[in-house]
Legacy VTK file of the C-alpha trace (Angstrom):
# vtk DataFile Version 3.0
C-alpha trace
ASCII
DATASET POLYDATA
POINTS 118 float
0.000 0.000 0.000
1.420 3.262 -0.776
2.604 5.121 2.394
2.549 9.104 2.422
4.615 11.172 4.651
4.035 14.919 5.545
6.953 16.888 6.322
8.013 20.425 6.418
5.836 22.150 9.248
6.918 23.741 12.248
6.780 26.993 14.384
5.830 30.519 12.084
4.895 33.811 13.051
1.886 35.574 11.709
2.494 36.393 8.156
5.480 34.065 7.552
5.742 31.231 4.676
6.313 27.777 4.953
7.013 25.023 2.233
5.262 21.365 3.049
6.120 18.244 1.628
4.113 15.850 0.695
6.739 11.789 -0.695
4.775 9.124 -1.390
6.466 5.869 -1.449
5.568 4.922 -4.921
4.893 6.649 -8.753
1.725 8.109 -7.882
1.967 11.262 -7.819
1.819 11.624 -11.240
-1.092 9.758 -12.564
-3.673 10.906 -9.366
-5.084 13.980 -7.872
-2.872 14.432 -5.103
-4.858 16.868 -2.288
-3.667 18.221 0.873
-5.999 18.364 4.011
-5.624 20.284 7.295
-6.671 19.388 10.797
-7.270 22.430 13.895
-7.595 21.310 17.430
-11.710 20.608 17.746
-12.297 20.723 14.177
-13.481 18.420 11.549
-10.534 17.664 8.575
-11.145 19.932 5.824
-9.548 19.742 2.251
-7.384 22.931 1.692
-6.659 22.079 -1.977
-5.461 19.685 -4.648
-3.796 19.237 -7.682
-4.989 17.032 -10.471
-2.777 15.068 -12.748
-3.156 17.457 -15.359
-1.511 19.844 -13.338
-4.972 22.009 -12.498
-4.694 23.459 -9.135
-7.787 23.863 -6.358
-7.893 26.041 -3.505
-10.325 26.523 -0.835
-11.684 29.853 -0.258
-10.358 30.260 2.894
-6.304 29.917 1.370
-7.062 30.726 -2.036
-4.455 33.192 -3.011
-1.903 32.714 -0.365
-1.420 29.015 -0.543
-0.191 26.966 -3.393
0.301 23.236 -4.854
3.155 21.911 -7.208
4.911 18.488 -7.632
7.719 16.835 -8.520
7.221 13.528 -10.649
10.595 12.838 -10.559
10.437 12.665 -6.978
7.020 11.305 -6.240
6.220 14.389 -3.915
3.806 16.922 -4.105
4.467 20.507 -2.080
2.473 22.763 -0.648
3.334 26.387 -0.404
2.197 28.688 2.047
2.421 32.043 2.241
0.822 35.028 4.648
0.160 32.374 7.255
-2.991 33.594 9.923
-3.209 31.815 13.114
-6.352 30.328 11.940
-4.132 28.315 10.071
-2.670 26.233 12.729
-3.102 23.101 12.345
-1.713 19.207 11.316
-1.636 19.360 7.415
-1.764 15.768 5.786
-1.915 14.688 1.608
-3.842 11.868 0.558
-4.986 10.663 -2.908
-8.186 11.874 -4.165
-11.239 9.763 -6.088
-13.029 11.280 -9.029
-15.379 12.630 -6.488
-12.563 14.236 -4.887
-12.867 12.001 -1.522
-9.748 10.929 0.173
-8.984 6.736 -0.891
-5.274 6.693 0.614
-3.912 5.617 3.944
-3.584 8.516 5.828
0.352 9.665 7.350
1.006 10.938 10.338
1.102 14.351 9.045
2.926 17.620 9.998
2.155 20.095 12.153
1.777 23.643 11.458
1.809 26.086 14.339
1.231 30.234 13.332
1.871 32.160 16.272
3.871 35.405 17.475
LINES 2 120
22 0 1 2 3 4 5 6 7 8 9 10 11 12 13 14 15 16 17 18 19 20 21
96 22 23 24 25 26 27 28 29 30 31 32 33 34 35 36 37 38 39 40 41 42 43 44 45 46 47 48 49 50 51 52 53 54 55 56 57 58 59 60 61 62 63 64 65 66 67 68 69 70 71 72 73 74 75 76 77 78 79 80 81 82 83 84 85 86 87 88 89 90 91 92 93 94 95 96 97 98 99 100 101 102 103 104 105 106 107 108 109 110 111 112 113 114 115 116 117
């Protein structure tokens, strides 16, 4: 089963940037909508945006403009960029494969948390 591993989160103040990384353990990352999902303490998991195979890119409202997705084929990984950071955007930030109908079908990692505070 192909294992996914979040990486790249940490400590940011208000308005910084951070890069996340999404490696998957096999060559998936080019033939599937790869999304990335975010987690707050008390809240439900919420999709934050994807990227299809074709290379079209998804945000939700709530990041749309000030976060990002890319990949790397070569490398199997898939990155999410993040700039302008609130501290409504602390949180742990995992990837999974999406469906057609855009629902998560992968195991989910341990993820990688993201912490926006002064």
């Amino acid at each position: 089963q192909v294992q996914l591993v979040e990486s790249g989160g940490g400590l940011v103040q208000p308005g910084g940037s951070l890069r996340l990384s999404c490696a998957a353990s096999g060559s998936i990352v080019s033939i599937n909508t790869m999304g990335w999902y975010r987690q707050a303490p008390g809240k439900q998991r919420e999709l934050v945006g994807f990227i299809t195979n074709g290379g079209r890119i998804n945000a939700a409202d709530s990041v749309k403009g000030r976060f990002t997705i890319s990949r790397d084929d070569a490398k199997n990984t898939v990155y999410l960029q993040m700039y302008s950071l609130t501290p409504e955007d602390t949180a742990v930030y995992y990837c999974n494969i999406l469906n057609i109908f855009r629902q998560p079908v992968g195991s989910w990692g341990q993820g990688t948390q993201v912490t926006v505070s002064s």
